[in-house]
C-alpha positions in Angstrom: 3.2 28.2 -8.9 0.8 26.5 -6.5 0.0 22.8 -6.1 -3.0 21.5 -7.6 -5.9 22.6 -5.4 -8.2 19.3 -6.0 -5.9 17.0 -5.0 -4.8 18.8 -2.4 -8.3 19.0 -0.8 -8.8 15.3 -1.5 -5.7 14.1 0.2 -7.0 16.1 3.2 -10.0 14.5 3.5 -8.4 11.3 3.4 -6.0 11.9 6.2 -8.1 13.1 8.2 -11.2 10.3 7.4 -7.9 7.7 8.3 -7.3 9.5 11.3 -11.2 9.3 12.6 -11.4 5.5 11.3 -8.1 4.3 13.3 -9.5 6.5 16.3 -12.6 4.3 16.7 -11.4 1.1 15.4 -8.4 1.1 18.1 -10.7 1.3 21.1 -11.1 -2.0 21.8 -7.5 -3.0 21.7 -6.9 -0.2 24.1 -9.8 -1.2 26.1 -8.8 -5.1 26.2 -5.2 -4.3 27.0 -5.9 -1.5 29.5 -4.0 1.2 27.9 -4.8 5.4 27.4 -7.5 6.6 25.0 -6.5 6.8 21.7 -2.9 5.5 22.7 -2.6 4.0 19.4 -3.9 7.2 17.7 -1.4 9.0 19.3 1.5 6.5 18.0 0.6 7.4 14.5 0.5 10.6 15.1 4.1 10.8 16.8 5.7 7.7 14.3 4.0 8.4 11.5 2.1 11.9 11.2 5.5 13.9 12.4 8.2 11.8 9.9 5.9 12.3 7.3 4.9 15.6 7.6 8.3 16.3 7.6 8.8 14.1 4.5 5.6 16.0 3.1 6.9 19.3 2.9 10.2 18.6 2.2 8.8 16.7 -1.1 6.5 19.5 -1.6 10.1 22.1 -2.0 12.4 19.7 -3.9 12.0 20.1 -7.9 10.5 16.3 -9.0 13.2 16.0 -11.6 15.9 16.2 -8.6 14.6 12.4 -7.6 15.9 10.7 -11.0 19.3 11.7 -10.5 19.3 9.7 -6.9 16.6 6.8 -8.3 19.1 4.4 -8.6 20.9 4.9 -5.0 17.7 5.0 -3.5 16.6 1.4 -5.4 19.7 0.3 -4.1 19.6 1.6 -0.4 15.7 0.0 -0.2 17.0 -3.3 -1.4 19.6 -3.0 1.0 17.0 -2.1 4.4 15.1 -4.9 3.2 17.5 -7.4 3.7 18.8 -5.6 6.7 15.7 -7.3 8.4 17.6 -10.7 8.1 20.7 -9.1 10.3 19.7 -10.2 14.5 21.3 -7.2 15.7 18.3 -5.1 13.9 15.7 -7.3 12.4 12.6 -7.4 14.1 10.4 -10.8 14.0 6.8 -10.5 14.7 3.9 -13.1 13.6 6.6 -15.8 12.7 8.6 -12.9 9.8 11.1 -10.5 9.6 9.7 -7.5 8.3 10.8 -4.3 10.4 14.2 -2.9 11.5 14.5 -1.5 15.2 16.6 0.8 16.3 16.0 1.3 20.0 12.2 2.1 20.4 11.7 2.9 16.9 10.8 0.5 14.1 10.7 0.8 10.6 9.6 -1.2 7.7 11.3 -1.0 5.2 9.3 -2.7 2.3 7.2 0.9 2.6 11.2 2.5 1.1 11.6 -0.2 -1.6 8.2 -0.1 -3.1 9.0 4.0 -3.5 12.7 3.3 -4.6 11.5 0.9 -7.0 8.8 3.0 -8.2 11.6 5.8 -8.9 14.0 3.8 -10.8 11.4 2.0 -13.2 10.2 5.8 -13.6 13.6 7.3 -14.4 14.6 4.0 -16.4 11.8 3.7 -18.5 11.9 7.5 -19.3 15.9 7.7 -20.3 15.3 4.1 -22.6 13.1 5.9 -25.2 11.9 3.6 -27.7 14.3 0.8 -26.5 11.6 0.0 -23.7 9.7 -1.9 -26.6 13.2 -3.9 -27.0 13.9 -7.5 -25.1 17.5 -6.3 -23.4 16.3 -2.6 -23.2 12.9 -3.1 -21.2 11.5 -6.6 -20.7 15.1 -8.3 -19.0 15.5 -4.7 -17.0 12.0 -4.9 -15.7 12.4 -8.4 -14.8 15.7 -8.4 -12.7 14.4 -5.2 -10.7 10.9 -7.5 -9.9 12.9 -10.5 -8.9 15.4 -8.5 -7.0 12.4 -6.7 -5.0 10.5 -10.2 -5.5 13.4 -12.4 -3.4 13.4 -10.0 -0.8 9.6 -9.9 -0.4 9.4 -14.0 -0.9 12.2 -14.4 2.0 10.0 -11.9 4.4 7.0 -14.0 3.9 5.2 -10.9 2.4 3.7 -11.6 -0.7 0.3 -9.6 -0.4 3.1 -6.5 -0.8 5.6 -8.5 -3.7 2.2 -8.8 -5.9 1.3 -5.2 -5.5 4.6 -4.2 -6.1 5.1 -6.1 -9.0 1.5 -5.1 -10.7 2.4 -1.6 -9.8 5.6 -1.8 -12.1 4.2 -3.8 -14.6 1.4 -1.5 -14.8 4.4 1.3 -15.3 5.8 -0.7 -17.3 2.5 -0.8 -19.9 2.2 3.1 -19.3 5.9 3.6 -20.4 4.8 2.0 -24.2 6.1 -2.0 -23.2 5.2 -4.6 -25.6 2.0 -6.1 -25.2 3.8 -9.3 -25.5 6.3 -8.6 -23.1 3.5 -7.4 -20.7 1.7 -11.5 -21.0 5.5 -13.1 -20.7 5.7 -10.8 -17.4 2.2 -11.9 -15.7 2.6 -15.7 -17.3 5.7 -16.0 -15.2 4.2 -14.3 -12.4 1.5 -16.7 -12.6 3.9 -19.8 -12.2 5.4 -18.3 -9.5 2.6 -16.5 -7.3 0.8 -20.2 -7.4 4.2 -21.9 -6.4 4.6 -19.7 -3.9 0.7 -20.5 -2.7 1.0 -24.5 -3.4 4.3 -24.5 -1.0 2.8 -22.4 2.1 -0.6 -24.6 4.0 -1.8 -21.1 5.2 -2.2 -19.1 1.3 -3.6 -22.5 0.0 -6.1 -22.1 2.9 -6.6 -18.2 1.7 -7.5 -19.1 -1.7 -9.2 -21.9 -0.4 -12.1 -19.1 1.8 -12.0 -17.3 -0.9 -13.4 -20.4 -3.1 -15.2 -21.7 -0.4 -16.4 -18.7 2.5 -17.7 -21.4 4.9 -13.7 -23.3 4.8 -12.9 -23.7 7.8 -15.0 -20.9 9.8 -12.9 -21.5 13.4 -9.6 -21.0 11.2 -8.2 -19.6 8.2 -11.6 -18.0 7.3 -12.7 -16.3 10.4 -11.1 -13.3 9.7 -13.3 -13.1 6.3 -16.4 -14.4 8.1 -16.0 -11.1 10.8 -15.5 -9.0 8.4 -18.5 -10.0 6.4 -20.3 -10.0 9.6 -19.2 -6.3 10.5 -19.8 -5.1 6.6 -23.4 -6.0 6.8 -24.0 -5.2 10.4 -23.7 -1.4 9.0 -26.6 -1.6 6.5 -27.1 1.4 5.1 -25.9 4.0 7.5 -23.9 2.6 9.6 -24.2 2.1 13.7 -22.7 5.7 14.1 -19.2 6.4 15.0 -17.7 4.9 17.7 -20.2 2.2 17.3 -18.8 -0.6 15.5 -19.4 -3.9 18.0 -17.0 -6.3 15.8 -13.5 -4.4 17.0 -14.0 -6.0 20.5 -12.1 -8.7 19.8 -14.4 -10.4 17.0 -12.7 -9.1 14.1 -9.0 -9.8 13.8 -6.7 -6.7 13.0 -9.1 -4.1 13.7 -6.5 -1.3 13.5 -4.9 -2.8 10.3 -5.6 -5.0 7.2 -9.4 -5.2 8.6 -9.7 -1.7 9.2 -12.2 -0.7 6.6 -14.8 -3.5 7.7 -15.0 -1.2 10.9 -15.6 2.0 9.0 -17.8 -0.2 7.0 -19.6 -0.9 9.7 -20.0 2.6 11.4 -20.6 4.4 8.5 -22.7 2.0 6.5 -22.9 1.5 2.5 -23.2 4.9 2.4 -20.0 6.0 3.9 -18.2 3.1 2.5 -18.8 4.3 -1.2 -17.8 7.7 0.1 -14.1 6.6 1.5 -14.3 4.1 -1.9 -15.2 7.4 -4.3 -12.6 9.4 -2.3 -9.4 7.1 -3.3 -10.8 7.2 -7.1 -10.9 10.9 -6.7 -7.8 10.9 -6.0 -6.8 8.4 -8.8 -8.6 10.6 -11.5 -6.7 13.3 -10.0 -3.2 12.2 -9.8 -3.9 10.6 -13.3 -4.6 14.2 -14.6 -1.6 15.5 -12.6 0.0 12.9 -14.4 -1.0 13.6 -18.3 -0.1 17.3 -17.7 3.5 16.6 -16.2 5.7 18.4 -18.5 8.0 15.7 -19.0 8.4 11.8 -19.6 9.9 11.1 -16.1 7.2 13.3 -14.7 3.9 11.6 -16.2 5.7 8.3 -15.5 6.7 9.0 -11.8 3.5 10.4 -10.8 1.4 7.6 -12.4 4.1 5.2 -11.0 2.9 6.6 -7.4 -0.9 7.0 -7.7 -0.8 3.4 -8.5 1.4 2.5 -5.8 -1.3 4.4 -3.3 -4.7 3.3 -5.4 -4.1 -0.4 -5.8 -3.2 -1.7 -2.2 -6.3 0.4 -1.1 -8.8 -1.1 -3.3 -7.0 -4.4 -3.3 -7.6 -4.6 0.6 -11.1 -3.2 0.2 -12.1 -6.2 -2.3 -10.7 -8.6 -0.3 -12.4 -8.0 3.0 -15.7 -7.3 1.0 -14.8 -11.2 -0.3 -14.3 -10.1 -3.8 -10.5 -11.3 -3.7 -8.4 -13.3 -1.0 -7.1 -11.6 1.6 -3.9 -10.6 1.3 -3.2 -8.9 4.8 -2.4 -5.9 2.9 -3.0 -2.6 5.1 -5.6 0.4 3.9 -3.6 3.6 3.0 -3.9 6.9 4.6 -6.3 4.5 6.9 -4.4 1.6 8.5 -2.0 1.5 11.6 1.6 2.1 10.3 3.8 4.8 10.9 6.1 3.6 8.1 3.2 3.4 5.3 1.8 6.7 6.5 5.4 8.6 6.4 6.2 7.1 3.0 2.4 8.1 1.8 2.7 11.4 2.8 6.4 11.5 1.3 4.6 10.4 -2.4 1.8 12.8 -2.0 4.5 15.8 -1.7 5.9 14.6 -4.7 2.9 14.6 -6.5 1.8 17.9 -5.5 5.4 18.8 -6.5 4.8 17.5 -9.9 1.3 19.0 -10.2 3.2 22.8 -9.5 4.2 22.1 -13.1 1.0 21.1 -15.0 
């Protein structure tokens, strides 16, 4: 049986609409630093495009059901790669955290594994525990210890844009499985108390929430990035300056090729081209949502939802925040965004879902 056509189709699209947007938005990096055309085009291609290809296909042959038997060594072995980073004989520091591995010339982060790992084990959990996921010790106290064992990882790598998407990702599983309503507001109260502990005890989140309250705070500083992207959003009016043409990636608008990426392509391609990428990533939502309610099994409909909302959140997460609609969070634009790791584990999620759609 063939994969679902639609999705198919869309995914496309948005590999190849990432591929054009990092294209243009990397040229001024490479022109500042003096390096080949479309070096860093190139890089994603060879890191990320080839491993996940690989990753792609190789998802697209295994039978879906095949993942829950491994779900809890591959939860296991992501929680172990994450804390790997902490080890000085592989842990790479860059930007004052430890969030990549290196071996050699290769690096790897490996927060892109555990969100998938985690992702799998809630989804083959939640399936096995029946009607006990409505119970305190068979689904509230099990969905809490895998958060805060993800969370203390995430917490110690200084990456909580990634620990709250992660963790509203399974507590968004954790709603679709049938968890208590009650359980679901214990779950975000006490991520409440600790996201804004976690904000109150680092200067530079208070000053995140701080632009986001205030957009002229501290315009030099923490709010320049907002202010550029703002700038680079509305430079594109309507229809954009025309490929290529975005002025704000010359060294204006901080992290062209990554979290900031989309107020480029918002500014080549105009409102116009910005509701197009937006409409193409709920496309695919609706899609894999459908692929989803037609899974033929429990751990099907819960795995596949499990990773459309792992690939649809972060994207329009980082989309509101650079249009100033939340803080920013420094969280990277799937399929779109520099990262060989995110791309190869994206690519390895979509296989799966096409896998999964085979039996709809």
């Amino acid at each position: 049986m063939k994969s679902d056509p639609i999705l198919r189709g869309i995914i496309i699209v948005l590999l190849l609409a990432g591929f054009f947007i990092l294209a243009s938005a990397s040229i001024g990096i490479t022109a500042s630093q003096k390096l080949p055309a479309h070096y860093f085009l190139l890089r994603q291609l060879v890191t990320g495009g080839i491993a996940g290809l690989i990753l792609f296909f190789m998802a697209g042959r295994i039978p879906y059901k095949r993942w829950r038997s491994f779900s809890l060594f591959i939860f296991i072995l992501g929680l172990g790669l994450a804390a790997a980073v902490f080890l000085p004989q592989v842990g790479l520091e860059a930007g004052g955290a430890k969030r990549w591995l290196a071996f050699g010339p290769i690096t790897f982060q490996p927060a892109e594994f555990l969100k998938f790992g985690f992702i799998l084990y809630l989804a083959a959990y939640f399936s096995s525990s029946g009607r006990r996921v409505n119970s305190l010790s068979g689904g509230l106290l099990p969905f809490l210890v895998a958060v805060g064992l993800v969370g203390i990882l995430l917490i110690f790598q200084k990456d909580l844009g990634t620990l709250v998407v992660t963790a509203f990702s399974g507590l968004s599983l954790f709603w679709v499985a049938g968890g208590k309503f009650r359980h679901i507001l214990i779950s975000v109260l006490l991520g409440g108390i600790i996201f804004a502990a976690l904000v109150y005890v680092e200067p530079y989140r208070l000053s995140r929430i701080s632009v986001f309250v205030n957009p002229d705070h501290e315009p030099q500083g923490a709010g320049y990035q907002i202010k550029q992207a703002l700038i680079a959003i509305g430079s594109g009016g309507v229809f954009g300056r025309g490929f290529g043409m975005s002025r704000q990636k010359f060294q204006y608008l901080p992290e062209p090729m990554g979290d900031s990426i989309f107020a480029v392509a918002a500014e080549e391609f105009g409102f116009v081209g910005s509701l197009i990428l937006i409409f193409m990533f709920l496309a695919f939502a609706w899609r894999g949502f459908y692929v989803s309610r037609h899974a033929p099994d429990t751990f099907g409909k819960l795995f596949s939802s499990g990773l459309v909302i792992l690939i649809v959140l972060p994207s329009l997460v980082n989309i509101a925040a650079l249009s100033g609609l939340l803080p920013l969070t420094g969280i990277p634009l799937i399929f779109v965004s520099q990262g060989g790791s995110a791309l190869a584990m994206t690519l390895l999620e979509v296989g799966i879902l096409l896998n999964i759609s085979k039996t709809s």
